[in-house]
Residue, then its C-alpha position, 0 to 999 in steps of 0.5 A: x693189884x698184885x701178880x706173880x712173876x719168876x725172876x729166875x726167867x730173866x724178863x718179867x713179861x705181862x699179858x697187855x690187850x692193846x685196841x685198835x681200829x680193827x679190833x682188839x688182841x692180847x700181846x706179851x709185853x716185857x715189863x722194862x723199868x729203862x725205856x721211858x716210852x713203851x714200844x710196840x712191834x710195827x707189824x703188831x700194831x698194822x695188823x690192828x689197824x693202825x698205820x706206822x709206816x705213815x704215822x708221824x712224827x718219826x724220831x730217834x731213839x736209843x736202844x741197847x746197841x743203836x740210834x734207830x727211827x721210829x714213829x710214834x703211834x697214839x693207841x686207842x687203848x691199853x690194858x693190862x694190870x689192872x689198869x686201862x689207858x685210853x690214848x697211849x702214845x707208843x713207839x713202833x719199832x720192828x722186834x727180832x723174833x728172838x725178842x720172845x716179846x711183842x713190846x716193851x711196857x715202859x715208864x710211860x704207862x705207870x705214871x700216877x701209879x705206885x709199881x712194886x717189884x718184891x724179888x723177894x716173894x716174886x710179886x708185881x704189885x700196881x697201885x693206880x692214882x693212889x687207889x689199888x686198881x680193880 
């Protein structure tokens, strides 16, 4: 699947639905090729049912500018590029709200697939186990 993006904006952000035990919602998730786990907003992932502040194991993480803990929280679903993830680990860590963004989508969830970024003609191509993903 192959999606726009202005590289002028700066971050490449991507529509994700995240699923939970509450439900379901849409979230902005900046694309980030640096971070090999992704990284959800705590309250985000509260609100859909899950339990960070409990969630084990807590480990630290180095981010931009500090060592912080975080725990790990094992999403019962993802979606977004054209590709679906069921049983994703993520990260959960409290954004500003200067972040403009509900996460970060890292490394993690493009493993087995083939991720262009054309800067040329601005276009996000995923390529899913080696066959274009629906």
């Amino acid at each position: 699947m192959s999606y726009p993006f202005d590289f002028a904006e700066g971050l490449i952000v991507v529509a994700a639905r995240l699923h939970g035990p509450r439900g379901e919602m849409v979230v902005r998730l900046a694309l980030d090729t640096g971070p090999t786990a992704s990284l959800i907003n705590t309250d985000l992932l509260a609100s859909l049912g899950y339990e960070p502040a409990l969630d084990s194991p807590h480990i630290n993480i180095t981010t931009g500018s500090a060592v912080v803990t975080v725990t790990e929280t094992i999403l019962d679903q993802i979606d977004t590029l054209g590709k679906t993830v069921h049983d994703f680990q993520v990260v959960s860590h409290t954004l500003p709200e200067t972040a403009g963004v509900d996460g970060l989508l890292g490394l993690d969830f493009f493993r087995g697939s083939r991720l262009v970024l054309d800067f040329r003609t601005g276009r996000l191509t995923v390529d899913c186990d080696g066959q274009k993903a629906p």
